[in-house]
Every structure is written in structure tokens, then in C-alpha cells.
PDB file of N, CA, C and O in Angstrom, chain B, residues numbered from 101:
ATOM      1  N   UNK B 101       0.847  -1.182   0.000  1.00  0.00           N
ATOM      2  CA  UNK B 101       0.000   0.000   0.000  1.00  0.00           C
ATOM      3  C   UNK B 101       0.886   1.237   0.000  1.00  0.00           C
ATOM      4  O   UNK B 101       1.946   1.322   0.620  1.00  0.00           O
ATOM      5  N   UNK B 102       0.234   2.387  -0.915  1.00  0.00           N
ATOM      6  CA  UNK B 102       1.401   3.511  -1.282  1.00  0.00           C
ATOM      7  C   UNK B 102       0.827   4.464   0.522  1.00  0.00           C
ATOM      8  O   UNK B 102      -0.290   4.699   0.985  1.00  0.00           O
ATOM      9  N   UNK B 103       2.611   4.830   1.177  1.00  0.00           N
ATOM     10  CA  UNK B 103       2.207   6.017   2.226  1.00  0.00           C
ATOM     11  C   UNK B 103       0.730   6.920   2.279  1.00  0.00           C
ATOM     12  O   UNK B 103      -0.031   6.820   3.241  1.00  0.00           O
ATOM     13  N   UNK B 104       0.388   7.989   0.865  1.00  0.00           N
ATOM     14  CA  UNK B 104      -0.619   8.316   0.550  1.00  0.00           C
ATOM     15  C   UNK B 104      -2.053   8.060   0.869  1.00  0.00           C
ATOM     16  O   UNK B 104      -2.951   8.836   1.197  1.00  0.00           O
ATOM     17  N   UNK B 105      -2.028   6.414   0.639  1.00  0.00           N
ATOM     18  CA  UNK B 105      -3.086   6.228   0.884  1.00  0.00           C
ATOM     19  C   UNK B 105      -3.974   5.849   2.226  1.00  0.00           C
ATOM     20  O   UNK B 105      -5.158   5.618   2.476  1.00  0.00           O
ATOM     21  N   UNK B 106      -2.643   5.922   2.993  1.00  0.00           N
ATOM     22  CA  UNK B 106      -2.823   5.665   4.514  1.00  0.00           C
ATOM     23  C   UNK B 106      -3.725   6.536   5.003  1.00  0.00           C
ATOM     24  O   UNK B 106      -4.337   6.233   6.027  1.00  0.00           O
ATOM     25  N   UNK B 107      -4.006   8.015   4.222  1.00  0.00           N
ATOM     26  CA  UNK B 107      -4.777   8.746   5.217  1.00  0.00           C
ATOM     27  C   UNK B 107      -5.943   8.730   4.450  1.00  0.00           C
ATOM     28  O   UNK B 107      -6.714   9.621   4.806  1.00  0.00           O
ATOM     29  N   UNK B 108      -6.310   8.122   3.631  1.00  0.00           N
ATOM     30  CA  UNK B 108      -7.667   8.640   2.648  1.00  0.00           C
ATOM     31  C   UNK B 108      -8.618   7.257   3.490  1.00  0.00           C
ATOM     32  O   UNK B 108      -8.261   6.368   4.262  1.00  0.00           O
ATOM     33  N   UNK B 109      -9.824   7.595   2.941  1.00  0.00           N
ATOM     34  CA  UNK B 109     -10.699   7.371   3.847  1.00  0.00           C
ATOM     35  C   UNK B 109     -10.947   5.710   3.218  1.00  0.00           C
ATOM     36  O   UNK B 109     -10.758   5.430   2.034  1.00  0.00           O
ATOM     37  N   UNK B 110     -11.403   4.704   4.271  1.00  0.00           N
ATOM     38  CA  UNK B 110     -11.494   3.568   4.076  1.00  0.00           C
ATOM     39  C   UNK B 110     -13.451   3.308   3.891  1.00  0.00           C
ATOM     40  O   UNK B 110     -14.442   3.760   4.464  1.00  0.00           O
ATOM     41  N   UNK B 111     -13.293   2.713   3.202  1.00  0.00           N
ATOM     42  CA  UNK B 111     -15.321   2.623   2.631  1.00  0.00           C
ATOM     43  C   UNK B 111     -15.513   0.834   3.029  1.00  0.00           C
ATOM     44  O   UNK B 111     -14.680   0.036   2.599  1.00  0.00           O
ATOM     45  N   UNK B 112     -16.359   0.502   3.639  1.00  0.00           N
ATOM     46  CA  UNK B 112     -16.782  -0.783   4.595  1.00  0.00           C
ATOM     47  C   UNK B 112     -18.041  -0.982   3.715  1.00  0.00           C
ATOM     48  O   UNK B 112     -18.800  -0.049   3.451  1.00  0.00           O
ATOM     49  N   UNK B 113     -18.231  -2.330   3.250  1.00  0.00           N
ATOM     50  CA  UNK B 113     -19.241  -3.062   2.876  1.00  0.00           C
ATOM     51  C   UNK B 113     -20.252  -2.576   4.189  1.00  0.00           C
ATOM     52  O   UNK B 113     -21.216  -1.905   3.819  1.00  0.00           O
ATOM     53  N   UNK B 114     -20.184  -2.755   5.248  1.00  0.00           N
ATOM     54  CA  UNK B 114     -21.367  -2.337   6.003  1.00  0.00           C
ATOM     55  C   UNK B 114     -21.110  -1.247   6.972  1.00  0.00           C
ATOM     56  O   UNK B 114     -20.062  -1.580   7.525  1.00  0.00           O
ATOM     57  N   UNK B 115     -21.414  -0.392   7.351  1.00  0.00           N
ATOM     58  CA  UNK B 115     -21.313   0.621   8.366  1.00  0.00           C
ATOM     59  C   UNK B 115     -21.043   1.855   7.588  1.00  0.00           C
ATOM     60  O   UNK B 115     -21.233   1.942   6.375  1.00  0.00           O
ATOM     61  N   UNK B 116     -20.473   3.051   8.540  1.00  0.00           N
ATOM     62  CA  UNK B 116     -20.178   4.190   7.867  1.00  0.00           C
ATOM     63  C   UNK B 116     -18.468   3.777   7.231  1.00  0.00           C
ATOM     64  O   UNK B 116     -17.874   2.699   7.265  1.00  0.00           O
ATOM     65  N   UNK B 117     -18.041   5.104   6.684  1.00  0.00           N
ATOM     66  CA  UNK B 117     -16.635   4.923   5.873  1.00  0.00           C
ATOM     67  C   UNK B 117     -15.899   5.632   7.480  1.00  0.00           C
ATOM     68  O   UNK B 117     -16.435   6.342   8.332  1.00  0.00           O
ATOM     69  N   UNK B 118     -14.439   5.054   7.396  1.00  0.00           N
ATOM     70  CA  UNK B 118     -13.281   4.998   8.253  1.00  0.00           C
ATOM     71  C   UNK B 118     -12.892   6.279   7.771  1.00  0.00           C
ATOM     72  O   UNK B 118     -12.800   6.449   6.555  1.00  0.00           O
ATOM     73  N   UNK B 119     -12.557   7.565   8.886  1.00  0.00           N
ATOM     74  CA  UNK B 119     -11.748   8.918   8.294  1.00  0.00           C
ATOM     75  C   UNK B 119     -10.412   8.192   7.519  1.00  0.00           C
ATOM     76  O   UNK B 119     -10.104   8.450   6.355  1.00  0.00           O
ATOM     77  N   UNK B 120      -9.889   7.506   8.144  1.00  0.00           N
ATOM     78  CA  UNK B 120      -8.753   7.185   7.481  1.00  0.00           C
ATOM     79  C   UNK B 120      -8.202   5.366   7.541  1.00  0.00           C
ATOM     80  O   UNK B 120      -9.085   4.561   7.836  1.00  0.00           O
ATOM     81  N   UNK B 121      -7.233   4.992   7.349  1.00  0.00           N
ATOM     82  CA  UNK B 121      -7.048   3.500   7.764  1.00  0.00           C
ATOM     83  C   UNK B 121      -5.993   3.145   8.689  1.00  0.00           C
ATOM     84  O   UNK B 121      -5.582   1.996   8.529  1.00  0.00           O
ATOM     85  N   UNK B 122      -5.530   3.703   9.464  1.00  0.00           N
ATOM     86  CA  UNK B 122      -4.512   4.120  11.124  1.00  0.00           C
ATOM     87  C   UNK B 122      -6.257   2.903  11.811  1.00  0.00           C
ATOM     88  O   UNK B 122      -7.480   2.989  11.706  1.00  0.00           O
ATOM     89  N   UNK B 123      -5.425   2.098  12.348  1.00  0.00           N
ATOM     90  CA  UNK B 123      -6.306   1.613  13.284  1.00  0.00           C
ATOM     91  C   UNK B 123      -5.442   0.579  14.344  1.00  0.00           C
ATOM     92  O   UNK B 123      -4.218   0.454  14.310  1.00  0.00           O
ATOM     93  N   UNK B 124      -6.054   0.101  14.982  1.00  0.00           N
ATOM     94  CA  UNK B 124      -5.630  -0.750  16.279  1.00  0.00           C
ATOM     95  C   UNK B 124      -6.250  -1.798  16.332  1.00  0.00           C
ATOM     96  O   UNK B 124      -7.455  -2.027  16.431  1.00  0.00           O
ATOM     97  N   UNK B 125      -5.020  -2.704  16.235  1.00  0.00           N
ATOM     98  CA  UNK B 125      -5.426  -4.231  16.532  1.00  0.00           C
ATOM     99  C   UNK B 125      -5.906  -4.335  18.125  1.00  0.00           C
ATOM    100  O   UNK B 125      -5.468  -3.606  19.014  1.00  0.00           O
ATOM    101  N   UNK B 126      -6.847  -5.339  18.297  1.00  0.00           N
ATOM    102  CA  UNK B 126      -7.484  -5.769  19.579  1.00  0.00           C
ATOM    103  C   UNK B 126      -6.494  -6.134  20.290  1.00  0.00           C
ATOM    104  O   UNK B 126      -5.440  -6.288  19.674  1.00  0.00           O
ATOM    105  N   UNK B 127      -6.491  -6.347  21.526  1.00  0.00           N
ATOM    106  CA  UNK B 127      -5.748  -6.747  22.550  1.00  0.00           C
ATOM    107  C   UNK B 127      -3.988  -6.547  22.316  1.00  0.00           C
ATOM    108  O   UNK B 127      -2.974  -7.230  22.461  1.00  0.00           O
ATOM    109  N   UNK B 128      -4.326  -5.270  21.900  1.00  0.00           N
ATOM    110  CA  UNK B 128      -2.477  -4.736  21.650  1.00  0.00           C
ATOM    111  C   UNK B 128      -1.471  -4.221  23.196  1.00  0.00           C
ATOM    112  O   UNK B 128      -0.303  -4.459  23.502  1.00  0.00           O
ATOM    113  N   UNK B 129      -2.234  -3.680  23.687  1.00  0.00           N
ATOM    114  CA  UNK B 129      -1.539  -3.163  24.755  1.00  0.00           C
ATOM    115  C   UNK B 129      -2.125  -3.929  26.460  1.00  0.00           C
ATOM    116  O   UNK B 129      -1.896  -3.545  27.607  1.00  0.00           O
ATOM    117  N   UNK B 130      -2.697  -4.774  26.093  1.00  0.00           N
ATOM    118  CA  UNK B 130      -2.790  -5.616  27.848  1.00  0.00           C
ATOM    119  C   UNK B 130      -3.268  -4.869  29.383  1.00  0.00           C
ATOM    120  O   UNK B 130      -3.263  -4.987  30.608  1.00  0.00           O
ATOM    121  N   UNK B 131      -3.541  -4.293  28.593  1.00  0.00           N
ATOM    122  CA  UNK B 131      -3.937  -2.871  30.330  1.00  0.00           C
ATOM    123  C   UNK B 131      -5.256  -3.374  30.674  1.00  0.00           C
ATOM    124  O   UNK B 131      -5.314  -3.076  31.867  1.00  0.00           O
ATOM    125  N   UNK B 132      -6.222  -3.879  30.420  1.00  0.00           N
ATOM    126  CA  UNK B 132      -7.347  -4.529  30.971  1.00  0.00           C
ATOM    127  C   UNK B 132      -7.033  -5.120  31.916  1.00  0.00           C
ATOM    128  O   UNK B 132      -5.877  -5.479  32.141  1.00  0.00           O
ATOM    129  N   UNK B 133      -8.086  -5.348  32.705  1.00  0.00           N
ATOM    130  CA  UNK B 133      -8.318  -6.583  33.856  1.00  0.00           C
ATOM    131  C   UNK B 133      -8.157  -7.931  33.726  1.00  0.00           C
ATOM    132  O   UNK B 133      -8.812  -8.487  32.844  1.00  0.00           O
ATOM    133  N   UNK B 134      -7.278  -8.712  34.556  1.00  0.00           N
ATOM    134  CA  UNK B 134      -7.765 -10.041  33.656  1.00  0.00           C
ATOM    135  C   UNK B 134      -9.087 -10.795  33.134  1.00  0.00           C
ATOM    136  O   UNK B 134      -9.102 -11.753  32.361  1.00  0.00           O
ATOM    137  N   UNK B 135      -9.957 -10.293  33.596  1.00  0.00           N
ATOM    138  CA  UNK B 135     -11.294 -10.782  33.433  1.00  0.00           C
ATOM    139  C   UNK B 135     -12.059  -9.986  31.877  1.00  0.00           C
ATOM    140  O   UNK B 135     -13.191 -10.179  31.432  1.00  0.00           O
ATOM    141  N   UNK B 136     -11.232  -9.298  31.463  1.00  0.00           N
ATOM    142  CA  UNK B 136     -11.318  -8.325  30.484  1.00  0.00           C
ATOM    143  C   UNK B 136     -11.803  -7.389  30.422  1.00  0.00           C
ATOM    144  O   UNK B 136     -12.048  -6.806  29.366  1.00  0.00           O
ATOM    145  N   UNK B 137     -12.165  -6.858  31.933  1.00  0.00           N
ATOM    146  CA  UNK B 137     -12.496  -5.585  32.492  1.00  0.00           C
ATOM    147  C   UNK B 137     -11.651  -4.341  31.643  1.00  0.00           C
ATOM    148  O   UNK B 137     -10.535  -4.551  31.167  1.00  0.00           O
ATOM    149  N   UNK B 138     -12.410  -2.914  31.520  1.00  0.00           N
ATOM    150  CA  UNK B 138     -11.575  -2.057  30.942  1.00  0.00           C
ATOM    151  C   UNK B 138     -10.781  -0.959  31.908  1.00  0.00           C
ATOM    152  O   UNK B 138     -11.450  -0.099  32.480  1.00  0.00           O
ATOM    153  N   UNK B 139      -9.855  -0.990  32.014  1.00  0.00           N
ATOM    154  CA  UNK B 139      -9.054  -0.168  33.352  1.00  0.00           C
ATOM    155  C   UNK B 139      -8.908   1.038  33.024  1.00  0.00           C
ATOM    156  O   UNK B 139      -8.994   1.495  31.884  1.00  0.00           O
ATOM    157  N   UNK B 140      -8.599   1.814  34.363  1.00  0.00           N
ATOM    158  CA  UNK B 140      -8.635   3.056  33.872  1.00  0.00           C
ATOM    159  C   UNK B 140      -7.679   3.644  33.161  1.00  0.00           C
ATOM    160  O   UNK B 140      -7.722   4.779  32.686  1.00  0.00           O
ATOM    161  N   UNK B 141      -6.661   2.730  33.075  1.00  0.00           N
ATOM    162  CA  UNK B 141      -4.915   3.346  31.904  1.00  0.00           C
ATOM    163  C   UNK B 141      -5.743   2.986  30.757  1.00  0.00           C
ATOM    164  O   UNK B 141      -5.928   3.833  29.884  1.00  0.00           O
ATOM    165  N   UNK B 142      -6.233   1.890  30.664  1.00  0.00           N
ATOM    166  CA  UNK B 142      -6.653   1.644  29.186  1.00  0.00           C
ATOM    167  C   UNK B 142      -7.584   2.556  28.231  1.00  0.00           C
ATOM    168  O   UNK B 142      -7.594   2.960  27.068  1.00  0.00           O
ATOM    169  N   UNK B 143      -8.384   2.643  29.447  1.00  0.00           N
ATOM    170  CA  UNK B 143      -9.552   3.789  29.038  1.00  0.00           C
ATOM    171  C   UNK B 143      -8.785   5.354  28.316  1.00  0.00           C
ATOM    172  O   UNK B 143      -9.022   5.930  27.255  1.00  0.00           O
ATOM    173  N   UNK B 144      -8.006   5.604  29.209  1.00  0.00           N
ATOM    174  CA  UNK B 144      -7.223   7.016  29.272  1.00  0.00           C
ATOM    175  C   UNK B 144      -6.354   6.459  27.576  1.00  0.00           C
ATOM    176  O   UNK B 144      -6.614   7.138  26.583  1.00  0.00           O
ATOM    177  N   UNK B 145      -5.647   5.570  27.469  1.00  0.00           N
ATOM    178  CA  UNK B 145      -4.979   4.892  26.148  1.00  0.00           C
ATOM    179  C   UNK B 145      -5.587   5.213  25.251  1.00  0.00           C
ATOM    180  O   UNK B 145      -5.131   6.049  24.471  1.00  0.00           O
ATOM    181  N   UNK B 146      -6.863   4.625  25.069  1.00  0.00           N
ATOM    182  CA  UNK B 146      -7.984   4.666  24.149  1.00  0.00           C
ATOM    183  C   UNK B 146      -8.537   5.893  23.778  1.00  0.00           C
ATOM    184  O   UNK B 146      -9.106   6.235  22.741  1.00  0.00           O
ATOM    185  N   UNK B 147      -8.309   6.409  24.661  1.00  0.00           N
ATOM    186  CA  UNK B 147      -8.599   8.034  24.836  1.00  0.00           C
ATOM    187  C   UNK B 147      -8.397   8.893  23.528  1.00  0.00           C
ATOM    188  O   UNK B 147      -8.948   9.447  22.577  1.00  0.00           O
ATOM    189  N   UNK B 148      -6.896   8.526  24.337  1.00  0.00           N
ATOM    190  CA  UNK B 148      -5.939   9.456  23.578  1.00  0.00           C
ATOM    191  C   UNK B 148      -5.309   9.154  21.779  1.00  0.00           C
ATOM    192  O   UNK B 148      -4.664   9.721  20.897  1.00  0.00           O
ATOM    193  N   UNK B 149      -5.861   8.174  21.994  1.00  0.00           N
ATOM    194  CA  UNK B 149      -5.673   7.708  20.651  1.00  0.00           C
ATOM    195  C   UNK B 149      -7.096   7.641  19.463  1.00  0.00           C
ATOM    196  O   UNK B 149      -6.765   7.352  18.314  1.00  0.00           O
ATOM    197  N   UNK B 150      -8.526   7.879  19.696  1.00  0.00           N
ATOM    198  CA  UNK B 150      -8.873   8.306  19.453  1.00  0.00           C
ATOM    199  C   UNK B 150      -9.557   9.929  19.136  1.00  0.00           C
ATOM    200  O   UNK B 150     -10.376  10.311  18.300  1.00  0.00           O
ATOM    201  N   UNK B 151      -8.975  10.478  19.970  1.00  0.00           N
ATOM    202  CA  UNK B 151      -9.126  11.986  20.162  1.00  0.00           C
ATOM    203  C   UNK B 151      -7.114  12.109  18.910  1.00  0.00           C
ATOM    204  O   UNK B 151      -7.249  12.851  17.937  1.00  0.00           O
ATOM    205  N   UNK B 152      -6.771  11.957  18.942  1.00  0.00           N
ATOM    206  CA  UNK B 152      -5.750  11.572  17.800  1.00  0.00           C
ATOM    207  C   UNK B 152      -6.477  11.060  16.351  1.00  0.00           C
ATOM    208  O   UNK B 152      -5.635  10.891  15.469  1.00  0.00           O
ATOM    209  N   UNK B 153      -7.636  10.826  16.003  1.00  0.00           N
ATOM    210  CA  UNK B 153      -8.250  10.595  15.085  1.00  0.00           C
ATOM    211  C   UNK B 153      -7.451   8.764  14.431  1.00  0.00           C
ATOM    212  O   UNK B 153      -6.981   8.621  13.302  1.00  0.00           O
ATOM    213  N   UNK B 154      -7.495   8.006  15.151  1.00  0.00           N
ATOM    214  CA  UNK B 154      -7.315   6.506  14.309  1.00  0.00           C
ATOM    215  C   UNK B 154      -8.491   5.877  14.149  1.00  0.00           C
ATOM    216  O   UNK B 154      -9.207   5.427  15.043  1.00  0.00           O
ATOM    217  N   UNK B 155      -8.779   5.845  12.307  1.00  0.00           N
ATOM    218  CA  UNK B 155      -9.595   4.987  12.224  1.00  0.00           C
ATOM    219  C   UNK B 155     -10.996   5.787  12.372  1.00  0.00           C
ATOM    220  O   UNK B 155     -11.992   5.283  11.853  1.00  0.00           O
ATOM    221  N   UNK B 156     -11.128   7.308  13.226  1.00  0.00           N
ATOM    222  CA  UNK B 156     -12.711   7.627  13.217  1.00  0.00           C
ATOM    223  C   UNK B 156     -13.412   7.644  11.733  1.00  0.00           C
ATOM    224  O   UNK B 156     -12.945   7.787  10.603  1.00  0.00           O
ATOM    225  N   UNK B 157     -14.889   7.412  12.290  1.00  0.00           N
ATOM    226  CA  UNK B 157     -15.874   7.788  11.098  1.00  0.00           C
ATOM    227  C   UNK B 157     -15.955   9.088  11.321  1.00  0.00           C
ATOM    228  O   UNK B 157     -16.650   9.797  10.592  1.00  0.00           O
TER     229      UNK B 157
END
């Protein structure tokens, strides 16, 4: 995939289109609970990385 196209917007057979294609694999960073509770680092993680725009519609 050309650099370029990393930021143009991704279009989904179902749902809305992706601002861009920057996204996050599941269970990347382990900060949950073991029970798969969402903690509060994770929350704050998630945060900040969507307010960073990855992946919004």
C-alpha cells in the first residue's frame, strides 16, 4: 500500500466509511483486567488515541 493512501478514507461493505485506515489491533496493549475488564490506563490509552483521530468515522 502507497504512504498516501494511509490517510484517505477507508469505505466498509457495512457501516459508515473509516476517516482514514490508522487503526488498532485488539488486545495490543494488555492494560485490561484479567477478566477483560476495561481499566482506567486503558480507558485514558484509548482516549488518547482516538481523540488523535485513528480509524474515526
Amino acid at each position: 500500500m502507497q504512504m498516501d493512501k494511509l490517510a484517505a478514507p477507508l469505505v466498509l461493505a457495512r457501516g459508515p466509511a473509516m476517516k482514514n485506515r490508522f487503526m488498532l489491533a485488539p488486545l495490543t496493549n494488555t492494560q485490561s483486567h484479567p477478566d477483560g475488564r476495561l481499566s482506567d490506563e486503558e480507558f485514558r490509552w484509548l482516549t488518547m488515541r482516538a481523540e488523535g483521530g485513528f480509524g474515526s468515522p
